[in-house]
DRENTISE-626638 format. One record per residue (C-alpha): residue in three letters; x, y, z. Coordinates in steps of 0.1 Angstrom, whole numbers, padded with zeros to 4 digits, always signed. Example, Ala and Ser with C-alpha at 12.3 -4.5 7.8 and 13.67 -1.06 7.14 Angstrom:
REM residues 2
Ala+0123-0045+0078/Ser+0137-0011+0071/
REM end
This chain:
REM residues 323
Unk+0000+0000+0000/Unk+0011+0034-0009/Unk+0030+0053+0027/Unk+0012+0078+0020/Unk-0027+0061+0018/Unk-0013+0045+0049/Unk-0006+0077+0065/Unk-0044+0089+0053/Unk-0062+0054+0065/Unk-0046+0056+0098/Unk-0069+0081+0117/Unk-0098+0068+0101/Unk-0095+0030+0113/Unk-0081+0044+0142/Unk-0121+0065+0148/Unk-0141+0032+0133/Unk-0119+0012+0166/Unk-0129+0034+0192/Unk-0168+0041+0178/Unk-0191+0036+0205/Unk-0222+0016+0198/Unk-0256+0027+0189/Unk-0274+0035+0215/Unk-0315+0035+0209/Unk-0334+0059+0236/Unk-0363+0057+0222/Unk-0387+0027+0216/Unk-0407+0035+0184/Unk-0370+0042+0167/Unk-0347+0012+0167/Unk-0340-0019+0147/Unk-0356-0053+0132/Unk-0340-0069+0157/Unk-0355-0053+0187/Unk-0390-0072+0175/Unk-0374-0106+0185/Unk-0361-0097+0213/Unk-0380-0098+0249/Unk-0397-0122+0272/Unk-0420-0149+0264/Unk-0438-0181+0282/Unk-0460-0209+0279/Unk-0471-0238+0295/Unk-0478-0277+0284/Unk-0493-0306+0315/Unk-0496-0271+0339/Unk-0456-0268+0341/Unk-0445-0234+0324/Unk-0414-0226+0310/Unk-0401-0189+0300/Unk-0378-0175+0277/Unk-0358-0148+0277/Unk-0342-0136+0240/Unk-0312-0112+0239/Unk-0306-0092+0207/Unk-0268-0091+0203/Unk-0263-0073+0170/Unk-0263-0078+0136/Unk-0289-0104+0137/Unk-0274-0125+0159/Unk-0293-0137+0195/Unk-0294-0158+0227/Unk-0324-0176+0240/Unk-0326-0183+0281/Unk-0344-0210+0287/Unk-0360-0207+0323/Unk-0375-0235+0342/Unk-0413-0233+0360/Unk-0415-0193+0344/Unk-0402-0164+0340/Unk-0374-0151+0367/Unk-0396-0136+0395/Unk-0430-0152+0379/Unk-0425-0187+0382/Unk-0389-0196+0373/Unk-0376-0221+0401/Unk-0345-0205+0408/Unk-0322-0237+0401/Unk-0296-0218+0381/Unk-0281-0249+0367/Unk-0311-0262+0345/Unk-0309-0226+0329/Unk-0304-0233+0287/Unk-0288-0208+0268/Unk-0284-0213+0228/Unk-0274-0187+0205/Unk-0287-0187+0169/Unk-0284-0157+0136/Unk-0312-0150+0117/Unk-0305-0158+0078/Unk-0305-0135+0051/Unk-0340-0124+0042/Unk-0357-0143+0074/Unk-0384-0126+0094/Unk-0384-0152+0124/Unk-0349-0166+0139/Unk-0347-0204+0148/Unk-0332-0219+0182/Unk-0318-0253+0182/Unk-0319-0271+0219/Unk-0309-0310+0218/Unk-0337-0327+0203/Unk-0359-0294+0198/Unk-0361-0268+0175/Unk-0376-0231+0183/Unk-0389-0208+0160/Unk-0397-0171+0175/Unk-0414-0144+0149/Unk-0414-0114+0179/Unk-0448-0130+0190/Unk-0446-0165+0196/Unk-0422-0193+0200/Unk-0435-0223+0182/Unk-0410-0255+0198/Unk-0413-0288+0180/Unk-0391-0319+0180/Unk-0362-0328+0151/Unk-0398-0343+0131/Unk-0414-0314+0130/Unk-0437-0323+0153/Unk-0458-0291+0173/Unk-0444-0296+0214/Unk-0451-0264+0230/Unk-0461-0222+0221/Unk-0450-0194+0238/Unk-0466-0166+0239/Unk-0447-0127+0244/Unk-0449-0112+0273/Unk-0446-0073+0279/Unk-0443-0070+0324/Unk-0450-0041+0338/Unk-0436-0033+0374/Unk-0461-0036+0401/Unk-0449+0002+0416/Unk-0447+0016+0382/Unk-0464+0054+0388/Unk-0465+0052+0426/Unk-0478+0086+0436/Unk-0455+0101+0462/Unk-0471+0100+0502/Unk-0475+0130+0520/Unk-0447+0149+0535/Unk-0422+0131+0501/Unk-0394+0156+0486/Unk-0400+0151+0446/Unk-0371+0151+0434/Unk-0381+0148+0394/Unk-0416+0149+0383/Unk-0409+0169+0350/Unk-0393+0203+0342/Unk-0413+0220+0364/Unk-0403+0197+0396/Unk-0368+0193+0393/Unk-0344+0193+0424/Unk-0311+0178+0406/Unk-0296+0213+0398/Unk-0276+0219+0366/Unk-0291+0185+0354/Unk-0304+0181+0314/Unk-0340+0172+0304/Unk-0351+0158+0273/Unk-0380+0174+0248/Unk-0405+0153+0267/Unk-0392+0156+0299/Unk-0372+0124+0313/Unk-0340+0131+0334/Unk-0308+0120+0320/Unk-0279+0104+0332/Unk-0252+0124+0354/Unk-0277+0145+0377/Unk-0264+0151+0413/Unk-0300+0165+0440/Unk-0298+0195+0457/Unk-0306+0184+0487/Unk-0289+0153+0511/Unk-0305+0129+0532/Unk-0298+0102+0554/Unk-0326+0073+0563/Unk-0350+0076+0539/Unk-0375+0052+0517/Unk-0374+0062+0477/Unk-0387+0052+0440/Unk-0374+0056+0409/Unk-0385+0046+0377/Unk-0353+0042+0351/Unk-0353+0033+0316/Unk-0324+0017+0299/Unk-0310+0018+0262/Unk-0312-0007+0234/Unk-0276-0013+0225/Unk-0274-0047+0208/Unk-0239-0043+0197/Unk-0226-0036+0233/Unk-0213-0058+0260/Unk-0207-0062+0299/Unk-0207-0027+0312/Unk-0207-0004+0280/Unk-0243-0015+0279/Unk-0265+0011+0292/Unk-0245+0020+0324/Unk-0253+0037+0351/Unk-0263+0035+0388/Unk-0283+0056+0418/Unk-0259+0064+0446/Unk-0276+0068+0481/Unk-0258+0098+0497/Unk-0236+0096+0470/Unk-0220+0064+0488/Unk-0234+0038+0479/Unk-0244+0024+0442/Unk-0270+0004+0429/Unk-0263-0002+0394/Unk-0283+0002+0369/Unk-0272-0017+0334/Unk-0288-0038+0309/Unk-0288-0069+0318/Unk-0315-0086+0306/Unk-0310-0126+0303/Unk-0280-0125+0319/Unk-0266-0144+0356/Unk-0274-0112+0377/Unk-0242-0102+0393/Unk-0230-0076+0419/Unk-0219-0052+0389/Unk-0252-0059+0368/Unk-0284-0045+0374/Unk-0295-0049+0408/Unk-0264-0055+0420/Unk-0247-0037+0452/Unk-0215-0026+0434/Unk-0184-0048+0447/Unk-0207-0058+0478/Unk-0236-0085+0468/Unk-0256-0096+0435/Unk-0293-0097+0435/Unk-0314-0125+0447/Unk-0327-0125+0411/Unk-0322-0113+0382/Unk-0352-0090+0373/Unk-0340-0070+0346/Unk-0365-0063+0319/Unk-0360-0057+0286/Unk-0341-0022+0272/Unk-0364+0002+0262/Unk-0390-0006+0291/Unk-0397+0012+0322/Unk-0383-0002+0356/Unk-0386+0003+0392/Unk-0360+0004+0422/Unk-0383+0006+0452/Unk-0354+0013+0481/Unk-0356+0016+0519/Unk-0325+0028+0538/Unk-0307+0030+0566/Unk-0275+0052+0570/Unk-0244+0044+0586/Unk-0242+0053+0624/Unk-0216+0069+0646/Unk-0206+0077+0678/Unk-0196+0110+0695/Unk-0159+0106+0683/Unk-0168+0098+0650/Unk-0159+0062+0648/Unk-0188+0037+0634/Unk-0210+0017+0656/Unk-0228+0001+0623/Unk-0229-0002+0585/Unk-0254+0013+0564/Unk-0285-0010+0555/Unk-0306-0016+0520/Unk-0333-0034+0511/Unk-0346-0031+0472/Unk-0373-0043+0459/Unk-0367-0044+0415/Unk-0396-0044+0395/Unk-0410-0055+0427/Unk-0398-0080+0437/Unk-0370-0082+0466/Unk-0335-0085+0454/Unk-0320-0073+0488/Unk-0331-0076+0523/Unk-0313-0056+0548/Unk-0282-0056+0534/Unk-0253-0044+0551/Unk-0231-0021+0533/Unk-0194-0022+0545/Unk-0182+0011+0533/Unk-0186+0029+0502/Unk-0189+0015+0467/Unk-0171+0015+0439/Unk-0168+0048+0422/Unk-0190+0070+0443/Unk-0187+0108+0443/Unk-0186+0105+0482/Unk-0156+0089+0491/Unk-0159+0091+0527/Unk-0184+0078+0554/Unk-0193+0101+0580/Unk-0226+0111+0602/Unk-0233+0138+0575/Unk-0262+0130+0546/Unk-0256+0125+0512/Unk-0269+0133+0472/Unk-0288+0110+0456/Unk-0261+0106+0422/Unk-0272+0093+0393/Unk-0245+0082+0372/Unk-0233+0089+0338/Unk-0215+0065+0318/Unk-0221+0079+0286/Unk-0253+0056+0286/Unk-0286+0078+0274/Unk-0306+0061+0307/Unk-0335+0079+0309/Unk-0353+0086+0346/Unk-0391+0098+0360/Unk-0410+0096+0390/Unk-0381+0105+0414/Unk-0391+0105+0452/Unk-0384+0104+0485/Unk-0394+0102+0519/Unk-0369+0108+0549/Unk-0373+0085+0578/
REM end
């Protein structure tokens, strides 16, 4: 190749390298592979079995295979009877097809039609669109609203979109200490993204202590994934939904104490309830997470952070009530 070509080509492979990945904020503008993607279940002899299908990127996809349901409607919870099988959709194809030992599953973005190696009709699954339980929960009297729109906004400095979500990287105005809160979050479609560049971020009680917020729909459900205590404990279950639909954190909290000297008589506690269901139970926190804007733990209150990763995570319904 000509030295001088090479000299031209280099910046430009070096940009297409470092590109970040789509990132899709809004659900009625994505891709044809968003319509495969998402929950679905189905039952044969009353035993149900769920499915979970992760769009990975150009047309590629994984099926989770879950046992008695859907995680936190059914699923049994044994971890190692949990099928994953990866398949591409061909060329020109409107549905992609799932082989799994002796079975074959066909999913068109509304059904899963299973039948055996002869073609033979086992099983249909049906999709499924959950909706959190505490989705719109009105804040009680004597709640601070900390984002209800553009006109109740106390996360100063922060950015709004056109139709008024919050976006990632807002700090509040004011600090608390015990408190119970709710949060509805949304998370990006990113099919082309992995492990923690996809749709990143987290809520920070008094700025101390994370939990993260991240797409991770299908996957194990560990301490860095959604639902996760950062560096400190993964989630009973994994109850991520799909990117692009509305999700709950439902959080009560208990701050650190101290003593006269300032030396601590006992960790800060969390319980979260995820699309309501519990994920943590009184959980004690032994210091701060990982990354928090508050690197210290004191008697004083804290922020509530919400942390930018570059993700477009989209929040609503921000409140609070000190305890």
């Amino acid at each position: 190749m000509d030295p001088k070509l090479t000299l031209f080509l280099l910046p430009l492979l070096s940009l297409a390298a470092c590109a970040k990945p789509v990132a899709y904020d809004d659900p009625s503008s994505t891709d044809a592979d968003f319509t495969i993607q998402g929950e679905y279940s189905g039952s044969k002899d009353d035993y149900r079995t769920g499915v979970q299908i992760i769009a990975l990127g150009e047309g590629k996809f994984e099926a989770v295979g879950f046992q008695g349901g859907l995680p936190g409607d059914g699923w049994d919870g044994k971890r190692e009877d949990v099928s994953r099988n990866q398949a591409a959709r061909e060329e020109g194809a409107t549905t992609v097809v799932f082989e799994h030992g002796e079975l074959v599953g066909e999913v068109d973005g509304v059904k899963v039609f299973v039948s055996n190696k002869n073609g033979d009709a086992v099983l249909e699954l049906e999709r499924v669109y959950r909706e959190s339980p505490t989705l719109g929960s009105a804040p009680p009297e004597g709640a601070v609203v900390l984002f209800g729109g553009k006109e109740a906004n106390q996360f100063p400095g922060s950015e709004v979109t056109d139709d008024g979500l919050l976006m990632q990287g807002a700090t509040s105005e004011g600090k608390f200490k015990d408190l119970t809160m709710h949060i509805e979050f949304r998370l990006p479609y990113m099919p082309d993204a992995r492990g923690q560049a996809r749709g990143n971020s987290g809520i920070y009680l008094q700025g101390r202590y994370e939990v993260q917020m991240l797409d991770s729909f299908g996957l194990e459900g560990k301490d860095n994934e959604c639902g996760g205590i950062y560096t400190v404990a993964a989630p009973r279950v994994n109850m991520c939904f799909p990117p692009l639909i509305w999700q709950t954190y439902d959080i009560d909290f208990t701050a650190a104490r101290f003593d006269a000297e300032g030396n601590k008589t006992s960790n800060a506690k969390i319980s979260v309830k995820h699309n309501g269901v519990t994920i943590h139970e009184n959980l004690e926190l032994p210091g701060t997470t990982g990354s928090s804007p508050v690197k210290d733990e004191t008697d004083a209150p804290g922020p509530i952070y919400l942390q930018d990763h570059g993700n477009p995570v989209r929040y609503r319904n921000i409140w609070l009530l000190p305890k």
